[in-house]
N, C-alpha and C positions, 0 to 999 in steps of 0.2 A: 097134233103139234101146235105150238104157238105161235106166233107171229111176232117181231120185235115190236113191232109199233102199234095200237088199236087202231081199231077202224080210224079209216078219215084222218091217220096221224101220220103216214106215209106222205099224203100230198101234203100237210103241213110242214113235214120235213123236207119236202122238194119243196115249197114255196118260199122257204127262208134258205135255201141252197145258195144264192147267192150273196149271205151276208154274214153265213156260217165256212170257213176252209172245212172245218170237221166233216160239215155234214155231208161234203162229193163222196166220201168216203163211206158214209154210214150211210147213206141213201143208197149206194151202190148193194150194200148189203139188205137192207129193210125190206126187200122183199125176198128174202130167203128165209127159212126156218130157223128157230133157236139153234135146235141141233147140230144146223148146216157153218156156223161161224166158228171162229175162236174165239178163244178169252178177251186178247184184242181188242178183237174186233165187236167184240158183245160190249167190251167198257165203252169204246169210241160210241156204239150206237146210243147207250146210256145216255155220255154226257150231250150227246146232238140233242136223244129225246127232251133234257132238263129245260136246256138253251133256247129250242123251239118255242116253249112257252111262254118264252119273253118274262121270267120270272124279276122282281124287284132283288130277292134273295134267293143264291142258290147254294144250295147242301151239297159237298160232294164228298164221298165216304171213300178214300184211296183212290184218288182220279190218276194216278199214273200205275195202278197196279194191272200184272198182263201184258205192259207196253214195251215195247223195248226203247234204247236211249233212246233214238228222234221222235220215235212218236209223245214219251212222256214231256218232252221238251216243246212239240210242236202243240200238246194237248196244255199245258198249264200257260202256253204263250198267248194259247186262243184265250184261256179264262184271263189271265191278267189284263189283256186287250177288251174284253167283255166290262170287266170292273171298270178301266178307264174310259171306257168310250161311252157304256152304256151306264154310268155309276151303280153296277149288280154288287150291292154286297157281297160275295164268297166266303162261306165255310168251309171249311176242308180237314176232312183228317189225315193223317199223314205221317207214313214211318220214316223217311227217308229224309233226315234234315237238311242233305243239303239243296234239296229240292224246295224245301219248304224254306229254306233260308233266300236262295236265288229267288223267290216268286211270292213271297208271302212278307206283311208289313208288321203283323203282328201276330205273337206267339203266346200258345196256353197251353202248357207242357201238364198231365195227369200222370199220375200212379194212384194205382190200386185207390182208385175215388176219389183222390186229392188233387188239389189243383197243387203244384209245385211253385210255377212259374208264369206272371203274365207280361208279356208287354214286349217291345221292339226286339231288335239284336241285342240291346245291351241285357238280357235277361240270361241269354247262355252263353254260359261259362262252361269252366271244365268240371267243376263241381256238380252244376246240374246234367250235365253230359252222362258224366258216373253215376248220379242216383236215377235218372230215369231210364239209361240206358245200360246199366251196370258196365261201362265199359270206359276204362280210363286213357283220355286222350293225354 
């Protein structure tokens, strides 16, 4: 079995415990096995692992997927607070717009390898709604 965290990234993640909400949470889990978690709780330890590293820029590939409401809210509240406090760049991809509308400043909507759409709120419309979402609001 695996371990969530590699060696020596456990105490890293308890030594930043107090500067992360996430990581009471994910620390709590990090020493349990892969197998032994949920979906959850496997994303929550994720984004702790990323954050630990005190990264300039971080990636996050569906940081609310797994979650349910409060955690997705309580998880993209820690990244926006992360961006303003700590000036972390944030990448994010993201199905769920209005998650991505509430949390995020700027937008780059893709289809099928295109970029459609860049730039603030004023980019979506209902237009772009229906072609990259085929769904008309």
């Amino acid at each position: 079995m695996h371990s969530l965290f590699p060696p020596g990234g456990t105490e890293s993640a308890v030594t930043h415990l107090p500067r992360c909400p996430l990581c009471h949470h994910a620390c709590s889990r990090a020493l349990r096995h892969l197998g032994q978690i949920s979906g959850g709780e496997f994303q929550k330890v994720q984004i702790t692992r990323a954050i630990v590293q005190e990264p300039q820029v971080l990636v996050l590939d569906e940081p609310s997927n797994n979650l349910d409401m409060t955690n997705q809210h309580n998880t993209m509240h820690l990244v926006e607070e992360l961006v303003h406090s700590r000036g972390i760049c944030t990448i994010m991809t993201m199905h769920d717009i209005n998650l991505a509308i509430h949390y995020s400043d700027r937008f780059l909507f893709l289809s099928r390898g295109r970029v459609l759409a860049y730039g603030g709120l004023e980019v979506i419309t209902e237009e772009l709604i229906q072609q990259v979402y085929g769904y008309r609001v």
